[in-house]
VOKOL-744797 format. One record per residue (C-alpha): residue in one letter; x, z, y. Coordinates in steps of 0.05 Angstrom, whole numbers, plus 5000, padded with zeros to 4 digits. Each point is the difference from the previous one (the first is absolute). Example, Ala and Ser with C-alpha at 12.3 -4.5 7.8 and 13.67 -1.06 7.14 Angstrom:
2
A524651564910/S502749875069/
END
This chain:
37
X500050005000/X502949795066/X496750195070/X502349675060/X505050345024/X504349974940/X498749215001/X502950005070/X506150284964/X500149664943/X499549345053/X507050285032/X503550064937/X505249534986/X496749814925/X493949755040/X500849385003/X502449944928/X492550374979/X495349514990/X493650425028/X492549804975/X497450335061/X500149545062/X503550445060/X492849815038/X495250414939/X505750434996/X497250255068/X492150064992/X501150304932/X501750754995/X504949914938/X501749674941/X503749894945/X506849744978/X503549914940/
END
């Protein structure tokens, strides 16, 4: 579970852009949290 402060961090980290995310950055924002595996 992921809220989004923690996927503002996770966004800063250098692996980012290596992580293919699911989650577009825009529903990212409406939604409350998710999940990543």
């Amino acid at each position: 579970e992921v809220t989004p402060d923690i996927y503002e961090i996770f966004k800063k980290s250098s692996w980012w852009n290596a992580y293919h995310c699911s989650v577009s950055d825009r529903l990212a924002s409406v939604r409350p949290y998710f999940c990543m595996q």
